[in-house]
N, C-alpha and C positions, 0 to 999 in steps of 0.2 A: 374499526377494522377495515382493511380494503377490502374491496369489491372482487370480487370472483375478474381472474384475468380477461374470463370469458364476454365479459360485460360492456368494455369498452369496441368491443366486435359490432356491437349491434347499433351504435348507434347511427342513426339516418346519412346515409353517405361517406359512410365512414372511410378517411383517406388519408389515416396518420393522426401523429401529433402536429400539431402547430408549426413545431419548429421543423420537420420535416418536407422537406422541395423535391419535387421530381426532379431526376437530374438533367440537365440537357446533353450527359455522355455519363452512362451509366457504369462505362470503364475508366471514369476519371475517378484518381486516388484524391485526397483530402490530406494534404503534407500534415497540416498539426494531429493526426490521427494514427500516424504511422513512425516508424523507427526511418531514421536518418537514409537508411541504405536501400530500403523496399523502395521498388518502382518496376513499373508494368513494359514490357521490353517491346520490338516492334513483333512479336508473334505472338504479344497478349499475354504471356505468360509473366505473372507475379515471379518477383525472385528481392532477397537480400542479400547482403554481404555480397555478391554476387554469383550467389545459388539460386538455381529457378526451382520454385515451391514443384513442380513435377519429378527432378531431380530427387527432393525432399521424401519425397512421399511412398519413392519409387523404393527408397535407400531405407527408410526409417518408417514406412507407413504413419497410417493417421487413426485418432487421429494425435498433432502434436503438438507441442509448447515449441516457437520456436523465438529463440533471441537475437537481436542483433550485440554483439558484444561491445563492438567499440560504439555504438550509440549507448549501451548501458554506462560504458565508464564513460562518454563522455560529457552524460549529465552528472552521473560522481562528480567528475571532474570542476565540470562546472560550479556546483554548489560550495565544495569546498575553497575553490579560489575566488568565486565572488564575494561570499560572507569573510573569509578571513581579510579580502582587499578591504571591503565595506564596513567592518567592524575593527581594524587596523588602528586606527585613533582612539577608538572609546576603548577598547579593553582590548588590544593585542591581537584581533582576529577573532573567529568562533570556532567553534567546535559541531561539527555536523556530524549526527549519527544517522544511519541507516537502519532501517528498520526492519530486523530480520523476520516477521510476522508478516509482511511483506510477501517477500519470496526466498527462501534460504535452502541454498547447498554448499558444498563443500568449495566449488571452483566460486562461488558467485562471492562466498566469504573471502575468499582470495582475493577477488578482483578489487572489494572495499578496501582490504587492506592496501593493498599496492598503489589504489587510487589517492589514501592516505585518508579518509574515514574513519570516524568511529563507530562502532556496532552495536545496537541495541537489541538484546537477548532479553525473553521473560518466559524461559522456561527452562532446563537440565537440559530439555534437547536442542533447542537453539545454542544451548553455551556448549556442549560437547561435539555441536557442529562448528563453531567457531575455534574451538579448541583442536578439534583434529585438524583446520585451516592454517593453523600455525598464527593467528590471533594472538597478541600477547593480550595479557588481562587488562594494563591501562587501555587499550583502546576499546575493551567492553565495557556496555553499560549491563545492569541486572534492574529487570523491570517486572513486572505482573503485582497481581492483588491477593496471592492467596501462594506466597512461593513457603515450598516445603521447606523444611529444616534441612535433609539433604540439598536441595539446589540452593540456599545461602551458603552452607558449608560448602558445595562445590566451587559454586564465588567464590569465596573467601579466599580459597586455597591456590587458585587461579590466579590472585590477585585483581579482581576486578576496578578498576576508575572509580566504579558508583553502584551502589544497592539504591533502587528508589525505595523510601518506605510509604507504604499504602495507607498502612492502620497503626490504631496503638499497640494490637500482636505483635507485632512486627518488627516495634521496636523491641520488646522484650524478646520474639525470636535471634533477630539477628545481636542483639545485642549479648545473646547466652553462647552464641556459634562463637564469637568474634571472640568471648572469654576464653571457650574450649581450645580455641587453635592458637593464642598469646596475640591475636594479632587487634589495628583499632581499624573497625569497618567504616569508610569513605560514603556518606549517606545524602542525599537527598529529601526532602517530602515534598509528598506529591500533595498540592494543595487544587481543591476545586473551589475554583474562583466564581463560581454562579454565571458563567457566558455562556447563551444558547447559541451554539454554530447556526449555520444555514446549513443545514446539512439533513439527511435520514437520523432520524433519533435514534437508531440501533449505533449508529458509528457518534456521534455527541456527545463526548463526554467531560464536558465541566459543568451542567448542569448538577443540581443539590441530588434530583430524584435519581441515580445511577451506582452501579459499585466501585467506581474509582476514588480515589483519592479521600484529602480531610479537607471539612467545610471552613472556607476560609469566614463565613457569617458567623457558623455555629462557634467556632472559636478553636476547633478543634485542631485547628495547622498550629498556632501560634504555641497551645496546650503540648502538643507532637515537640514541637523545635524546643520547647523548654523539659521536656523530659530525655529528650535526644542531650543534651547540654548536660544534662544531669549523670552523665554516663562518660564522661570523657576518657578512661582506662580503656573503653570498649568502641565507643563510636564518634566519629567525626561527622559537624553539621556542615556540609560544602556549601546548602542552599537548599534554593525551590524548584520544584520543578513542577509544570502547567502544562496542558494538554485538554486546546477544547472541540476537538472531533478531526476528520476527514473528510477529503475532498473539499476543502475550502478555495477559495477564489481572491478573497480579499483578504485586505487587513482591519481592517475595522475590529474585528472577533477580539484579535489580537492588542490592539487598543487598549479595550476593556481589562482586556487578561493580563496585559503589561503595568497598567497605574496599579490594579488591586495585587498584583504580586508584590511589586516595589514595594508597595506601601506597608506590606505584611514584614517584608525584607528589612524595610527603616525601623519598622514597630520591636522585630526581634533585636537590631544593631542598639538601638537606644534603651530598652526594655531589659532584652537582656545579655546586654555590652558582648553581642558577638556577631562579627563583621563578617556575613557567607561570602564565599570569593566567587561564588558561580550562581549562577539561574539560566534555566531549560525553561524555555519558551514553548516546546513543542512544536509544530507544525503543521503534517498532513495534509498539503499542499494541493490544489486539486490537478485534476489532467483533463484533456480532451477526449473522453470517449466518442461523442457523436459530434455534430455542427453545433450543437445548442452550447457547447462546453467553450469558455473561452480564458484559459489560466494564464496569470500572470510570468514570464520568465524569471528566471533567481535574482537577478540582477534590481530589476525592479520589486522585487517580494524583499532585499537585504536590505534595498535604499528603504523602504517606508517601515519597516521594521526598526533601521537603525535609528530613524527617527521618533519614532516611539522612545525607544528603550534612552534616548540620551535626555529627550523632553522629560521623563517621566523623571528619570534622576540628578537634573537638572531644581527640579523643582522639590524634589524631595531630599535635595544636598545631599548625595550619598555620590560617592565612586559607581564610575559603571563596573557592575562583576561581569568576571567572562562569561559570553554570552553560550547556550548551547541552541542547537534546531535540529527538528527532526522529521526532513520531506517527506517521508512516507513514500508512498504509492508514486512521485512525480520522478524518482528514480527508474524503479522496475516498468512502470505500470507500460508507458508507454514504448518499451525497447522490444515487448513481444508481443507476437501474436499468435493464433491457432488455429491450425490447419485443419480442417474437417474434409470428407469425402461424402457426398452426397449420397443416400441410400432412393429416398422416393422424393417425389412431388406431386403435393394435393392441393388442386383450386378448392376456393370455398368459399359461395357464395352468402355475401352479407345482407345485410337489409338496404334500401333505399337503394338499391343499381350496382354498389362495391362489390371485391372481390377481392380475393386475398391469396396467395400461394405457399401454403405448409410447404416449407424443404426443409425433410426431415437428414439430420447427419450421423454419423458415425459416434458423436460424444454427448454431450449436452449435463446436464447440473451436476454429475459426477465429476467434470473437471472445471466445470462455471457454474459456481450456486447463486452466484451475486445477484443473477438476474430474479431470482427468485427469493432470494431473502432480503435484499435490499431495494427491490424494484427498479435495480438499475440497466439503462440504457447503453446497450453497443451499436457499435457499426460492423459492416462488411462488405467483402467485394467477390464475384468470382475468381477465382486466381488462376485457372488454368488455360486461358484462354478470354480472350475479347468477344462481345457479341455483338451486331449490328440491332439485335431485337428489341422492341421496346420494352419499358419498363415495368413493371409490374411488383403493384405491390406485395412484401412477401413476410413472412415469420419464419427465423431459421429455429428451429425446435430437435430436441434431442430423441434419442432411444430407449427412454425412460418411463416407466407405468407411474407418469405423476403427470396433469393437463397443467401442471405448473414446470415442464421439463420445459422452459425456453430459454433459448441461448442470443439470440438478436428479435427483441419484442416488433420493430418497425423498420423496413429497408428495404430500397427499390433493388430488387435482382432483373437482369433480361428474364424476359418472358422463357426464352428458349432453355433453360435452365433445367438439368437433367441429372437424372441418376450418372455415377461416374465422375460428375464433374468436383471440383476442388472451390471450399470455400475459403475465405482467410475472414478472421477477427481479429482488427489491432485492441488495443489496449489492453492485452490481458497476462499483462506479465505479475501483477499485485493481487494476491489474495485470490486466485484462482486454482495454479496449483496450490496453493498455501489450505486451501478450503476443499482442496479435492475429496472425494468418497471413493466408496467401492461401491457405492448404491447398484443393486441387481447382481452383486459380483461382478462389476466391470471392472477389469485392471486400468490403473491410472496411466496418463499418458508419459512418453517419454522428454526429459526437456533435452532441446538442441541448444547448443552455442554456433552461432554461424561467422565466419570472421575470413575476409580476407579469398575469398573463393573456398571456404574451407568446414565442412558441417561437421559439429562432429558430437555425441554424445556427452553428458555432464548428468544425468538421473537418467539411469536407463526406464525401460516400457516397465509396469508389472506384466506378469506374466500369473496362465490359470496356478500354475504351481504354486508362485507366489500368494497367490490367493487362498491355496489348501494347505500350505504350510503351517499356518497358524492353528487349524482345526485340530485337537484333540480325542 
């Protein structure tokens, strides 16, 4: 179990982590930490798209999600054209989905589409938000471990690309939908290839011990694809599909995940003479939250990928099938960030001469749990103004009756740092709102799209009514 947060407070001198430096201008931004467009003006005032976060705050209150839009599709962008340039030779380009567990609304669904992405849904309500986006069903996928009979039959009828299948239910579910509606379900299996990510073991999932997928040791994928085969009125085997966690860095994981998929892929081609024309790699690509993060670009993630996937079926004589990926968080993660408004500020003396400054904000684990469920690390900067004052180390902490309400565990803020003032958090465009509560009855925040000199609502604020609507 970890240590009570409280813990690492007390030790002798305490001045951060490691990778944490004083800054030598505490108003300096950190490019790889921020969206394409954010930068500090000469009156110190943050702004994107070119909106100043005071503008924001003043129009929209805090506190808020906000995006930069054309830095979101421009890594869309990116990914799709890199992988299909990079994968052009071995199998006609890739297919890159977006990952709507991620962060999903109506406009952000649009913008995949247009970007020309595919969409990865695993649940009714990610596929009915893609559906009211004007999504055709080829460019969804249908994902999760436990999907109702309703949300296959709403697949179905949609026409979905791809059902991944989880388990052996599963094939017997969607394989009874797919007879109900005349149609043959387009499938996948999701096979766990036994590779530990470097990663938190809450987001890790190819290891044996977890609820994803079938053990490609136990036997159970290859068992899957030949009962999938056994059904062919009803169900279509496209292939595999692998996924071994989030926020990764390298490729090496993917190595591992690459030879033992093929290999699974050759065993079924030869075994039992049916040639899958696709395999999904997965992804989850990592990003830079803080200085310590240092992620690879697409471009270099496509070249060492593509080299795997050609060595691998090189060697195992097989055609490359089309390739699929799925960045995860390296899309959304880094194109937003969120605007808090400072309520209080408490020094608080440590042991060994330290010192530490609580600024408490307006939000905290109701719209960012990550810091607390995953013990992950943000950044942040003052946004509404520049300070000449020194640094001081600080903890930005929420409004929440939990001593686990932290929003940025470790960050120099100016000393002079005050109620009134404006903070910003990059990174927090993935699995924030995604993860958001109503913890204490807070209404959740509203998201911006910012573009062009131009703010403008895409999820409005909740509101207390919203809140008492649902009561009975």
């Amino acid at each position: 179990m970890r240590a009570h947060e409280a813990g690492a407070l007390h030790a002798e001198g305490y001045r951060g982590p490691a990778w944490l430096q004083t800054p030598a201008d505490v108003n300096a931004l950190v490019p790889s930490l921020w969206a394409q467009s954010v930068e500090r003006g000469d009156d110190g005032v943050l702004s994107v798209g070119g909106v100043g976060v005071a503008d924001i705050a003043r129009e929209f209150g805090t506190p808020a999600y906000v995006v930069d839009e054309a830095d979101f599709r421009s890594r869309a962008r990116s990914f799709k054209q890199t992988y299909d340039e990079v994968f052009a030779d071995l199998c006609s380009g890739a297919d890159v989905f977006y990952a709507g567990k991620a962060f999903l609304c109506t406009e952000v669904a649009r913008w995949i589409h247009q970007e020309g992405l595919h969409l990865d849904v695993c649940t009714g309500g990610e596929l009915a938000v893609a559906i009211r986006a004007g999504v055709p069903g080829e460019r969804i996928g249908m994902h999760g471990n436990n999907k109702s009979v309703a949300e296959i039959r709403a697949a179905l009828e949609h026409g979905v690309s791809r059902i991944v299948i989880d388990s052996f239910d599963e094939i017997e579910r969607v394989s009874a939908v797919a007879a109900e509606l005349g149609v043959v379900a387009p499938v996948l299996i999701r096979v766990t290839v036994g590779v530990e990510a470097h990663t938190h073991e809450f987001i890790a999932t190819a290891h044996e011990d977890q609820k994803f997928g079938l053990s490609l040791s136990g036997g159970h994928a290859f068992e899957a694809a030949r009962l999938v085969l056994e059904r062919p009125g009803t169900l279509r085997l496209l292939g595999l599909h692998t996924h071994i966690g989030s926020q990764i860095f390298d490729t090496a994981g993917f190595e591992v995940s690459a030879h033992r998929a093929l290999g699974l892929h050759t065993r079924i081609a030869k075994e039992l003479g049916h040639a899958m024309p696709e395999l999904d790699l997965g992804g989850g690509f990592g990003i830079a939250y803080t200085t310590e993060h240092d992620p690879l670009p697409p471009r270099q993630l496509a070249l060492q990928m593509a080299a795997i996937v050609e060595r691998e079926c090189r060697a195992d004589g097989v055609p490359v099938p089309r390739i699929s990926i799925e960045p995860g968080r390296a899309i959304a993660g880094p194109s937003t960030f969120t605007l808090y408004e400072v309520g209080t500020v408490k020094p608080v003396d440590l042991d060994g001469g330290a010192s530490r400054a609580y600024v408490s904000v307006d939000g905290g684990m109701s719209d960012n749990v990550r810091t607390a469920l995953y013990d992950a690390n943000y950044s942040c900067t003052l946004a509404n103004r520049a300070s000449d004052a020194e640094p001081v180390l600080a903890r930005v902490v929420g409004r929440h009756c939990e001593s686990g309400d932290i929003v940025v565990k470790d960050e120099f803020l100016p000393s002079d740092i005050t109620a009134g003032d404006l903070i910003a958090v990059p990174g927090t465009g993935a699995y924030c709102r995604a993860l958001s509560s109503q913890y204490n009855h807070t209404p959740r925040p509203p998201v911006l799209a910012v573009r062009d000199g131009v703010a403008r609502v895409i999820v409005r604020r909740e509101t207390i009514d919203d809140l008492l609507a649902l009561d009975v």
